[in-house]
C-alpha positions in Angstrom: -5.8 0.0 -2.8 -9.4 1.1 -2.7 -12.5 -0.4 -1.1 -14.6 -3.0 -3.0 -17.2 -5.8 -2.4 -18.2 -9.1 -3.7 -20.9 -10.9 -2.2 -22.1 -14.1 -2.2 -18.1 -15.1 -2.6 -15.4 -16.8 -0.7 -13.3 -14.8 1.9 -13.3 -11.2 1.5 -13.4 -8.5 -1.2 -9.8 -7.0 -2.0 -9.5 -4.3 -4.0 -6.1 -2.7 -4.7 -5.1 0.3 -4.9 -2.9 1.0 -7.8 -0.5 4.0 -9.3 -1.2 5.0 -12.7 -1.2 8.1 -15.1 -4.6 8.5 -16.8 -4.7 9.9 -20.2 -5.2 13.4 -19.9 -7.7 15.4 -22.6 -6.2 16.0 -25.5 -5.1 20.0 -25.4 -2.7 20.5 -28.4 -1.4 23.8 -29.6 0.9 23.8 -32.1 3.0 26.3 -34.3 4.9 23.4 -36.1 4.3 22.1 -39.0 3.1 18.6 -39.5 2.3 16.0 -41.8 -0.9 15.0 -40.8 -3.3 18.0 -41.4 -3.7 20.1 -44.3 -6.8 20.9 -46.2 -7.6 20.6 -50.2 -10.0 21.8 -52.6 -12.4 19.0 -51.5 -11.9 20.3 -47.7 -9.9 18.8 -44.7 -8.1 15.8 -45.4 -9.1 12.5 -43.2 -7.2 12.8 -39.8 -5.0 9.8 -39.5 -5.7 6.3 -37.3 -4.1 3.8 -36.3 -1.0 3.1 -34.4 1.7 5.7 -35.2 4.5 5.0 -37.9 8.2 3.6 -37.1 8.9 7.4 -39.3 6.6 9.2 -37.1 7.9 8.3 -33.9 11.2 9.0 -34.7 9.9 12.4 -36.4 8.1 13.2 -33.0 10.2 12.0 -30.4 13.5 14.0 -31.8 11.6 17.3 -32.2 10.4 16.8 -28.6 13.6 16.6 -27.2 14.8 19.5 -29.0 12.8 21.3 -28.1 12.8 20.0 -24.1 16.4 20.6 -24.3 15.9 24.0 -25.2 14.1 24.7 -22.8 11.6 25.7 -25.2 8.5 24.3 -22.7 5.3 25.6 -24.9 6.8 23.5 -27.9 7.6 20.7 -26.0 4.4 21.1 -24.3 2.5 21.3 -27.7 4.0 17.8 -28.8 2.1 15.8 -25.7 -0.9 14.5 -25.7 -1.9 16.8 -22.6 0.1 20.1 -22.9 -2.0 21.9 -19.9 -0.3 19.3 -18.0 3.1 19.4 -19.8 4.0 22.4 -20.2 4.7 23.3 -16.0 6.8 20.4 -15.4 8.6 21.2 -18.3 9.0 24.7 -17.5 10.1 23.9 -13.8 12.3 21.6 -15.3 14.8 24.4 -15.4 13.5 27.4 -13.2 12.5 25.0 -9.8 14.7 22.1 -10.5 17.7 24.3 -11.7 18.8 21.7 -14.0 21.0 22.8 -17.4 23.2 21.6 -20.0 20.5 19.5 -20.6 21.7 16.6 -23.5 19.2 13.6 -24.2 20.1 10.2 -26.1 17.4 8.3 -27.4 17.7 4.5 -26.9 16.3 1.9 -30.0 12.8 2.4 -29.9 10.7 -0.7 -29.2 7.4 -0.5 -31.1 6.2 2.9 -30.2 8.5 3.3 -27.0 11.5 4.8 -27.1 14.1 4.5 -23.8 16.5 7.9 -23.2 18.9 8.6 -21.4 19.5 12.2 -19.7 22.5 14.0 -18.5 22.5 17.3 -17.1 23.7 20.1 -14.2 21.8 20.6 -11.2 23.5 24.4 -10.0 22.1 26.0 -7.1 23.8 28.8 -4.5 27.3 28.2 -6.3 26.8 24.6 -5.7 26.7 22.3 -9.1 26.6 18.4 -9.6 25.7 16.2 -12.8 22.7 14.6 -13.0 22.3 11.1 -15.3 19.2 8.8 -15.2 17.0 6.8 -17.7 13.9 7.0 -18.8 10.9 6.1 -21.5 8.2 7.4 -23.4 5.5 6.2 -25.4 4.1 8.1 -29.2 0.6 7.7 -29.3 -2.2 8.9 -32.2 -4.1 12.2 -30.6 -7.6 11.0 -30.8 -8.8 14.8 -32.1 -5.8 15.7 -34.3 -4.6 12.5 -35.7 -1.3 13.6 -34.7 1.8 11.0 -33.3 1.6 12.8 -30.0 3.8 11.8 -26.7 1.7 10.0 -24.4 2.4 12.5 -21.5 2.9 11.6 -18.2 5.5 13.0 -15.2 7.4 9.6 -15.5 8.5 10.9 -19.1 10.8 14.3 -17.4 12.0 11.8 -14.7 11.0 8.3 -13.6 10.6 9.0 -10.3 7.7 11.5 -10.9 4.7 8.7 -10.5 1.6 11.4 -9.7 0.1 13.5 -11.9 0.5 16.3 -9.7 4.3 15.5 -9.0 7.3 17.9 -9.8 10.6 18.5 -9.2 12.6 21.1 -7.2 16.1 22.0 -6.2 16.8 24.2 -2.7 17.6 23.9 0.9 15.9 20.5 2.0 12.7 21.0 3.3 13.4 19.1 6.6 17.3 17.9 8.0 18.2 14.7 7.4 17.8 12.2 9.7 19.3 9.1 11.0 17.1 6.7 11.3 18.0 4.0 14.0 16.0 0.7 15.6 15.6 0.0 18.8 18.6 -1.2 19.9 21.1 2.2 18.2 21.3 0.2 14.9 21.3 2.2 11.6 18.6 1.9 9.3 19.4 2.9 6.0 17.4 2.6 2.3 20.2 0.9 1.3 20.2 -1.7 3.7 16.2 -1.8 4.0 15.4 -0.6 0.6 11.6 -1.1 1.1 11.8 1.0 4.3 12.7 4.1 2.1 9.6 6.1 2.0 8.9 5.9 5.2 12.3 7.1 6.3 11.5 10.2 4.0 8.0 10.2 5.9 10.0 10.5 9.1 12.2 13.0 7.6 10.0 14.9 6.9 7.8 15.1 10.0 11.0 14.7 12.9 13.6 16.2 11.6 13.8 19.2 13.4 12.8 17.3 16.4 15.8 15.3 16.1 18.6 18.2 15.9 19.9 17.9 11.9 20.7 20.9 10.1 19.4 20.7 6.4 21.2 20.5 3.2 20.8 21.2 -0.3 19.0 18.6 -2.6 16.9 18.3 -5.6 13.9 16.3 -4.6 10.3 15.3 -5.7 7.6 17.0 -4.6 4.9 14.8 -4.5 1.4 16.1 -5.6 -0.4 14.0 -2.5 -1.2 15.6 0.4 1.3 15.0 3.6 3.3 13.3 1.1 7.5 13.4 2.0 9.6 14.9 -0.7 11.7 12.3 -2.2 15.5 13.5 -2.3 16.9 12.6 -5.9 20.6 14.5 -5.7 22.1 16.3 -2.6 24.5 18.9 -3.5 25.4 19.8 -0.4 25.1 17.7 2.8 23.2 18.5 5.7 23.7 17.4 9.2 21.7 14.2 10.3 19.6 14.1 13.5 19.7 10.7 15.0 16.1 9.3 15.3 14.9 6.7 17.4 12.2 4.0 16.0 10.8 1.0 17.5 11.6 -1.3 14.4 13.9 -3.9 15.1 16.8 -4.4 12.7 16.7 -8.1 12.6 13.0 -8.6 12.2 13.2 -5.6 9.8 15.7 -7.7 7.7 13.1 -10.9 8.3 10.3 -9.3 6.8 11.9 -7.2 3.7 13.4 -11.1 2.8 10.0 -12.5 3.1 8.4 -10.2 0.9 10.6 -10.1 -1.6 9.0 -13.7 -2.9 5.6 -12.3 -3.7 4.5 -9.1 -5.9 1.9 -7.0 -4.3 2.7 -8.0 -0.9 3.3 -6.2 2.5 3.7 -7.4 6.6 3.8 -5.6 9.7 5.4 -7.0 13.2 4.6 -5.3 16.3 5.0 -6.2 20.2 1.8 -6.9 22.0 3.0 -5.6 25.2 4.1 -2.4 24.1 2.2 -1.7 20.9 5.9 -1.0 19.2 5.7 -1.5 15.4 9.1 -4.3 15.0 8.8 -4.3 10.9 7.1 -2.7 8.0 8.0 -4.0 4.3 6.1 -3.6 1.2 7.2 -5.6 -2.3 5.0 -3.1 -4.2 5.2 -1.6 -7.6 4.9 1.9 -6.4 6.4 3.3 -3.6 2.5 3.0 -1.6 3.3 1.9 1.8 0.4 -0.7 2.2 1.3 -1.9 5.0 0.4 0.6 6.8 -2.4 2.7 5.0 -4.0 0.2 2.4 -7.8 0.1 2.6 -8.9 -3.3 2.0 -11.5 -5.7 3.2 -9.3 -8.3 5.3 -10.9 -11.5 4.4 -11.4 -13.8 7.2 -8.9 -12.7 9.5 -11.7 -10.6 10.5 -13.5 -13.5 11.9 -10.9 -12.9 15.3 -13.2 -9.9 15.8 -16.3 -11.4 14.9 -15.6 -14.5 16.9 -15.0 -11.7 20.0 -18.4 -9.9 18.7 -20.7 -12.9 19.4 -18.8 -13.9 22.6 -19.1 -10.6 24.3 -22.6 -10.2 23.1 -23.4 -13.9 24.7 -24.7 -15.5 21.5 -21.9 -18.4 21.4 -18.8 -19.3 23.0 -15.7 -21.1 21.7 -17.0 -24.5 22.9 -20.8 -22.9 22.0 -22.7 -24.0 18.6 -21.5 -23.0 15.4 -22.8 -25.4 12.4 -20.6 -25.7 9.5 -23.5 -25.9 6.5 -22.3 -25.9 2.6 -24.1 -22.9 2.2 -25.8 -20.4 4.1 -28.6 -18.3 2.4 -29.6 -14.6 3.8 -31.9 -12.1 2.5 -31.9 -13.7 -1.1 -27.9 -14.1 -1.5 -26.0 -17.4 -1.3 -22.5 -17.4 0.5 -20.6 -20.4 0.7 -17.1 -21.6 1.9 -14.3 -21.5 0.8 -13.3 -25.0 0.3 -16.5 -27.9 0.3 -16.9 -28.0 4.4 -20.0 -29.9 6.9 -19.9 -30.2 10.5 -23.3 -29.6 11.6 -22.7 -30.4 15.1 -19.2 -27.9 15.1 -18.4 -25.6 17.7 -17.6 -22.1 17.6 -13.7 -23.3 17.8 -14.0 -25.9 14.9 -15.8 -23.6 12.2 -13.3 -21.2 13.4 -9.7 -23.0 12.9 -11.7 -24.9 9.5 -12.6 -20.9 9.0 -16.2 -21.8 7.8 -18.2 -19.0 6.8 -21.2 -20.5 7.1 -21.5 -21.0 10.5 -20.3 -17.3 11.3 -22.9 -15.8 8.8 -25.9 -18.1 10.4 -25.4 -15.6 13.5 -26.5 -12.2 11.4 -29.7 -12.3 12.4 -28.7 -12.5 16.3 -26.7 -9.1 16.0 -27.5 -5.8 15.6 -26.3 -3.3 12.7 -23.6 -1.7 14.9 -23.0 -4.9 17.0 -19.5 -6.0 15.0 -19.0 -2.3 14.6 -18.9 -1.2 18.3 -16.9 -4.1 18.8 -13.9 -3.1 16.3 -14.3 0.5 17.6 -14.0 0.0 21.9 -12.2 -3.3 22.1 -10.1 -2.9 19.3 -9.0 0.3 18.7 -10.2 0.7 15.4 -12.2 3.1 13.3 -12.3 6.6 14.5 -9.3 7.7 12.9 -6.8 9.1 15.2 -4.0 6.7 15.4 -0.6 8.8 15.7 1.8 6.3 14.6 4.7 8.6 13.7 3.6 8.3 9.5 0.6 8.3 8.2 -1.9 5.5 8.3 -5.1 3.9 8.3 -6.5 2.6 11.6 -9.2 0.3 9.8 -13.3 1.0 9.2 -15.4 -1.4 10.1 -19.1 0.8 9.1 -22.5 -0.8 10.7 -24.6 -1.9 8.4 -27.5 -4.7 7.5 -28.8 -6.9 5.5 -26.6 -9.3 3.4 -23.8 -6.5 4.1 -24.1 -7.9 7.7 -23.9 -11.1 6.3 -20.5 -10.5 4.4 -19.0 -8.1 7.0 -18.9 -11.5 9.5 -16.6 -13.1 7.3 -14.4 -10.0 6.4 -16.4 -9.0 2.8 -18.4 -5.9 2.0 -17.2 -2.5 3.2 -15.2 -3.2 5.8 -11.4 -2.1 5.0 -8.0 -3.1 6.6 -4.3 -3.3 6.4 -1.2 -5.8 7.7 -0.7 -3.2 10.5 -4.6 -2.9 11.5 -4.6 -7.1 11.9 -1.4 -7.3 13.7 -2.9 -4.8 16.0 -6.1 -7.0 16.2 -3.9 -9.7 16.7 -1.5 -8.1 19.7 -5.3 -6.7 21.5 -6.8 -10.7 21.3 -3.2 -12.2 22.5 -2.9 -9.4 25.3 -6.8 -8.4 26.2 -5.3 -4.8 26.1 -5.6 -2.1 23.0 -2.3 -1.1 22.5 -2.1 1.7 19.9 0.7 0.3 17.6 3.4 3.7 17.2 6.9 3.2 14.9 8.2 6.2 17.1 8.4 6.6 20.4 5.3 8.7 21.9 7.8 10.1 24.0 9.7 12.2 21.1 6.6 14.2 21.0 4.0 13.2 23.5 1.4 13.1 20.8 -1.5 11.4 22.8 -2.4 7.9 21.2 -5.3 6.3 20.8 -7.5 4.1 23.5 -10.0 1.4 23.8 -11.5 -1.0 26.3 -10.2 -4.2 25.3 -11.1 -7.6 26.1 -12.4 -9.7 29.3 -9.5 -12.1 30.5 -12.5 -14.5 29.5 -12.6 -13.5 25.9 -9.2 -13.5 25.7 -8.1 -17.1 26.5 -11.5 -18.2 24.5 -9.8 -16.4 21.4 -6.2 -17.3 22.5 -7.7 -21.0 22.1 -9.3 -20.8 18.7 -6.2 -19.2 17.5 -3.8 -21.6 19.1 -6.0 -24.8 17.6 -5.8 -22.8 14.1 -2.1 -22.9 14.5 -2.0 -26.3 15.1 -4.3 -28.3 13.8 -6.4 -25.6 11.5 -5.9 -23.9 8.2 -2.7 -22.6 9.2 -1.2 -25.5 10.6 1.1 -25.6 7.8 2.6 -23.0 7.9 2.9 -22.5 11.7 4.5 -26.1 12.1 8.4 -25.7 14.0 7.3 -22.1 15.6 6.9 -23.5 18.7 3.6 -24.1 21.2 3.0 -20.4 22.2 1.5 -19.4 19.0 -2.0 -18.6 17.4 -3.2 -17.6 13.7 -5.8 -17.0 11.8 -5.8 -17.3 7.6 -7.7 -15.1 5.4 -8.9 -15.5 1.6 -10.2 -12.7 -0.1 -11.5 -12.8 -4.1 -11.4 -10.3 -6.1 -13.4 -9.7 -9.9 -11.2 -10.1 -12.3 -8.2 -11.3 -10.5 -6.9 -15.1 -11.6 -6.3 -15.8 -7.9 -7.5 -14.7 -4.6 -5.8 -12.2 -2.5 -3.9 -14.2 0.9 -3.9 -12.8 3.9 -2.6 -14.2 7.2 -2.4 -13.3 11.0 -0.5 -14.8 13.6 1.5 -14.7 16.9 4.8 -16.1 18.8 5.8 -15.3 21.8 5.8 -11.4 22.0 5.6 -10.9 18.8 2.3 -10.6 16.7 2.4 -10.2 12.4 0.0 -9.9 9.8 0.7 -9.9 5.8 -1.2 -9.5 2.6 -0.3 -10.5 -0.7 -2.2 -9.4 -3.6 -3.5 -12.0 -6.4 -1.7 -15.5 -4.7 -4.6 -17.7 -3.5 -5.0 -18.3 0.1 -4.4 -17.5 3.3 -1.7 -20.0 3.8 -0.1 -20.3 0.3 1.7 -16.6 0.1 0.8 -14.2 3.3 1.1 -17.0 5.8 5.0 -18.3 4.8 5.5 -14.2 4.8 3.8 -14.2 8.5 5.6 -17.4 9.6 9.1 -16.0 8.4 9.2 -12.6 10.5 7.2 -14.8 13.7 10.5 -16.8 13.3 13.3 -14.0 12.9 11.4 -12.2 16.3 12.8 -15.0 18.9 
């Protein structure tokens, strides 16, 4: 997910973050012969175009593979569509990787693909053990030879290769193993938790000799990202396991990778507002990008909880204060409007907020200054200077100053400002609480890594926002969804369009009891229709 804006727009901008393979120049050198070149006595024949042949796809994809299990890299290399980028991976194939006796079986090609299946030996320090997986590739025209080419990309050598930059190597594992456990000695395993898995190879990777293991053997992925785990594929020989103490919580763990599992493109975060413990992380993503925690993203309008806190601090309104719900509000030149037709021109601060009306949120602008919702997010909430130690990596939110209609759309969660699930159920735990707890998924006291601060709120503030949230929850836009949770609770919906996208993205923050959640769900329409049943499921499963 990257940062993007939308103005004049309903909610907030969303802009994903997505996994791909680019094409890569087209760098062919080539000793074989081949059918499409050739010059006459009237000079160089026409290159070819079009879509490659059913004959040329089977022509190219069976030399490839000879030649790939050959081990002959430069030819194999030579028959890509990138070979600068080719020829490495298929080099270290067999000199990193250590894999031999390689034998490929092509699958009925479909159009130009063609599925394969591989079976080989992965041998290193007397140790041996087959290796079988499938995978796919993709004959393409080269735009400057006219050649059926393979459409290169890692994916192709193994499917589990997703950047550019990733490769494959077989040795003594970088880090021991670990066992992962929650909070209460339970085991966490990928199996059981399969969207937990990268972040167990995050902890791997950066406690394992903390917790004791001894290491092992294994071929793995090395992932061209920086910080990124490797990603063990085959062990060969077993290490010993550390044990490793999280804060997760295996039964709201379980919660939230069921809830996600019903939308694409979605992730939620749980953590306790008195502790700042992180009680869930799951992502239902097409990559293995944990979102959850280190997605960049403007948050819609569950960013009006910190904008609601902005103008109450500041003295500008209060929850029983003014805050007129108009159609449309108009600043500097740029219309913004709600989200769903809306007037209340006598509302208060607490009506426009459970109705979430932008309108009467973006009318304040012009009372605040350019680093007013800024220096809010930054010493009350904890966010924005980049230094929360979690235990894995993530992003502890941005929330620039700025002016202008910018102002105007950073009030209702638009513009430049960019979030994730864990950010707003961090928000969420600091307005519940009034104290900035600095959300970790491992104990600080494994490492004593020293953890972020911030002021937090006025017991005022507190049971002002505590109020809004409450009459959002019941009687607001996420009434709905909150209904049979109980009377300690509090929300806070969030819709966030996107160009180009059929739907909006949802988003959806809430609290019960000691527990506080947010969730995002990419491309499913509002607040309440996809992130809030995610939100309302895991508030549910934490007692």
């Amino acid at each position: 997910m990257r940062k993007g804006a939308k103005a004049a727009v309903i909610g907030s901008v969303f802009a994903v973050m997505v996994g791909g393979a680019g094409y890569g120049t087209y760098n062919v050198v080539s000793a074989l012969s081949d059918s499409g070149g050739g010059s006459g006595a009237n000079g160089p024949a026409p290159l070819k175009s079009g879509p490659p042949s059913g004959e040329e796809v089977k022509e190219t994809t069976s030399r490839f593979f000879a030649a790939w299990e050959k081990g002959e890299s430069v030819v194999a290399a030579s028959l890509t569509d990138n070979a600068a980028k080719a020829e490495p991976l298929l080099t270290s194939y067999a000199q990193e990787a250590h894999i031999t006796g390689l034998k490929i079986t092509p699958g009925a090609a479909s159009g130009t693909t063609v599925p394969f299946t591989v079976n080989a030996t992965v041998s290193y320090d007397g140790k041996s053990k087959p290796l079988a997986y499938e995978s796919r590739l993709t004959i393409v025209r080269g735009v400057t030879t006219g050649k059926a080419l393979v459409d290169w990309r890692p994916s192709v050598v193994h499917p589990q290769l997703t950047g550019m930059d990733d490769t494959l190597a077989t040795g003594e594992s970088s880090a021991p193993p670990i066992e992962a456990v929650d909070r209460d000695g339970k085991v966490l395993t990928k199996a059981k938790y399969p969207s937990l898995g990268p972040i167990l190879d995050a902890l791997r990777q950066k406690y394992g000799d903390a917790a004791g293991g001894e290491p092992g053997v294994e071929l793995v992925v090395k992932h061209g990202t920086a910080g990124a785990a490797d990603t063990p594929l085959l062990t060969l020989a077993e290490g010993r396991p550390g044990r490793l103490r999280t804060t997760l919580k295996a039964g709201v763990q379980a919660a939230a990778e069921k809830a996600v599992l019903r939308y694409g493109q979605s992730s939620v975060v749980a953590v306790q507002p008195s502790t700042g413990d992180v009680l869930a992380v799951a992502n239902h993503r097409n990559d293995a990008f944990n979102a959850a925690f280190q997605g960049q993203v403007a948050p819609g309008s569950t960013m009006k909880i910190i904008t609601a806190a902005t103008l109450i601090d500041n003295g500008i309104t209060t929850a029983d204060g003014p805050a007129p719900c108009t159609p449309d509000a108009m600043w500097e030149g740029q219309t913004f409007h709600n989200y769903k037709e809306m007037t209340d021109p006598g509302a208060t601060l607490a009506q426009s907020f459970a109705r979430s009306c932008n309108t009467a949120f973006i009318k304040y602008t012009d009372d605040l200054k350019a680093d007013s919702l800024t220096t809010e997010a930054v010493e009350r909430f904890g966010l924005g200077r980049n230094n929360w130690k979690t235990g894995v990596q993530s992003h502890d939110g941005s929330v620039p100053a700025v002016s202008g209609p910018d102002m105007a759309a950073a009030l209702i969660g638009q513009g430049q400002l960019l979030m994730n699930p864990l950010n707003m159920a961090s928000v969420t735990a600091t307005a519940m609480t009034g104290t900035f707890r600095q959300p970790v998924i491992v104990p600080q006291s494994l490492d004593g890594r020293e953890l972020a601060r911030a002021r937090g709120l006025s017991d005022s503030t507190v049971r002002q926002l505590r109020a809004m949230m409450h009459r959002t929850a019941t009687s607001g836009t996420a009434a709905g969804v909150m209904a049979g949770l109980g009377s300690d609770i509090g929300a806070k919906t969030g819709t966030a369009e996107v160009a180009g996208q059929a739907k909006s993205n949802s988003w959806f923050t809430g609290y019960r009891h000691d527990v506080a959640a947010a969730a995002m769900v990419q491309d499913a329409g509002h607040g309440s229709d996809a992130a809030g049943p995610i939100v309302a499921a895991v508030l549910r499963a934490g007692g």
